[in-house]
Phi, psi and omega in degrees: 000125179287126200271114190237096195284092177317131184253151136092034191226176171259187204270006148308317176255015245263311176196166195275354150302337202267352178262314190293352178281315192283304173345312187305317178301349211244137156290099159242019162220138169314155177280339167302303211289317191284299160335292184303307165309338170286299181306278161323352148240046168254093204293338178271004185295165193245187157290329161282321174305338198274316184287342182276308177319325211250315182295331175269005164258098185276000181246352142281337171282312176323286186309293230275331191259359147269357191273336174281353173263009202281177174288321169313338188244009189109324162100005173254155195279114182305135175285330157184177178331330184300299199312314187286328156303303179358280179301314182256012169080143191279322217285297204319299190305320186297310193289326163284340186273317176248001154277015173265328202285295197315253187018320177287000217241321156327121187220355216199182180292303204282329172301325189277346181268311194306286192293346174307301175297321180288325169309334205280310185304310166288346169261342197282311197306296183297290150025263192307292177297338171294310185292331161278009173076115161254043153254027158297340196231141172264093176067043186342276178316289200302303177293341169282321176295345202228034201267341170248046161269010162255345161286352166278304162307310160333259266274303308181299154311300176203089222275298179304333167290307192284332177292322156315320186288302190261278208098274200269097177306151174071157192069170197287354197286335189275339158261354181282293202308330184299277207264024132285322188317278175271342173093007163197177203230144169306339183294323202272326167333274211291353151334293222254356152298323198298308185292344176279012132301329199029061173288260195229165187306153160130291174296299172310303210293293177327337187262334190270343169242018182261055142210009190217043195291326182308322164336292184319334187271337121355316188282159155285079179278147167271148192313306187301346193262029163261310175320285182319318186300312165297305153002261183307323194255006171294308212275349169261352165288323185289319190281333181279340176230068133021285211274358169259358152036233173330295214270025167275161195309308228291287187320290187318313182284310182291318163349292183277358158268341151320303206074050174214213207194147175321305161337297226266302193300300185299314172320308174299312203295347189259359165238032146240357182307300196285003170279341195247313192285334203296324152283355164286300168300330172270354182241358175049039166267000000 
């Protein structure tokens, strides 16, 4: 990644060595949150790990066994944590588990709208891509859930300095402002937060490109992590303007590179709604 000295800013933002510096300092994911994401790109990982991880967060064991109990699972209560993996599957359990942990990373109006969208985004994406065959993606729900994590990191170094600075949060305007301002974008933060996990393909390049995805194709993607980059940039594009939904360019191009259509996108959006309020409400995002 080309290193972009930014002028006229403050020394917070001075350059993007100078935020991966601040980075270091920052929790930008709970360690539970991390941890799980590590575990689940583990092939060897079990059913006990995910339960010894989960079990020891006592206000996460809480969430994951009423969310197994919501009416989307049937509406009966799991005899404890074994039971709720059981019923609701390691991907699931994994995808609730760590948007109840992020969740907790809210502190303000604005974190709570943020992840509120990242959420909205991450059931459309898993959603969208089950109906569109999901061994096509690498991992919908995390990469849609975790796609604006470099704006979270910005917000989170100097949140009144960086909101003066970019003015209007969300969409691509919030990154144009970014690398005039600053000389880089929350898409490349949160890249190189993402690559300094080193999890699974996919993810970091889906956070560097949902707001550029036609870029990516230029790029040597294996085919699922491109897919995927459309996707996650399908479903914030669709989610950041509500009322141009389908029909803004952005949705209209990934849409026909996808190979499906507006009909096919409102159908999903209209079978993750009751999925995106039933975790909201049970995770207060």
């Amino acid at each position: 990644m080309e290193i972009i000295q930014a002028t006229n800013t403050p020394g917070e933002f001075s350059k993007i060595e100078k935020a991966v510096e601040l980075m270091e300092g920052l929790e930008t994911l709970p360690a539970v949150a991390q941890r799980l994401l590590s575990l689940t790109a583990d092939p060897n990982a079990s059913f006990q790990d995910i339960e010894q991880l989960i079990s020891a967060d006592a206000a996460l064991t809480s969430r994951v066994l009423q969310i197994a109990a919501s009416p989307l699972y049937g509406g009966q209560a799991a005899k404890n944590l074994q039971s709720a993996l059981v019923r609701l599957g390691l991907r699931e359990v994994r995808n609730l588990a760590l948007a109840a942990s992020v969740s907790a990373k809210k502190a303000d109006d604005f974190n709570r709208g943020l992840w509120r969208h990242s959420l909205g985004c991450a059931v459309l994406a898993e959603t969208l891509g089950n109906r569109l065959g999901r061994s096509r993606f690498q991992e919908p729900f995390v990469c849609a859930l975790l796609h604006e994590l470099g704006t979270l990191v910005l917000v989170n170094i100097n949140g009144p300095v960086y909101g003066t600075l970019v003015g209007t949060i969300g969409g691509a305007v919030q990154a144009v402002r970014e690398q005039q301002l600053l000389g880089f974008t929350h898409c490349d933060i949160g890249a190189l937060a993402a690559e300094r996990w080193r999890l699974f393909d996919g993810l970091s390049q889906a956070i560097q490109f949902h707001h550029e995805p036609l870029a990516a194709e230029v790029l040597d993607f294996p085919d699922p992590v491109l897919a995927t980059i459309r996707l996650v940039a399908l479903t914030a594009a669709v989610l950041s303007d509500p009322d141009a939904g389908a029909q803004s360019d952005m949705a209209g191009q990934m849409l026909e590179r996808l190979g499906t259509d507006p009909t096919v996108l409102q159908e999903e959006r209209e079978r993750a709604q009751p999925r995106i309020d039933e975790y909201s409400q049970m995770i207060g995002a």
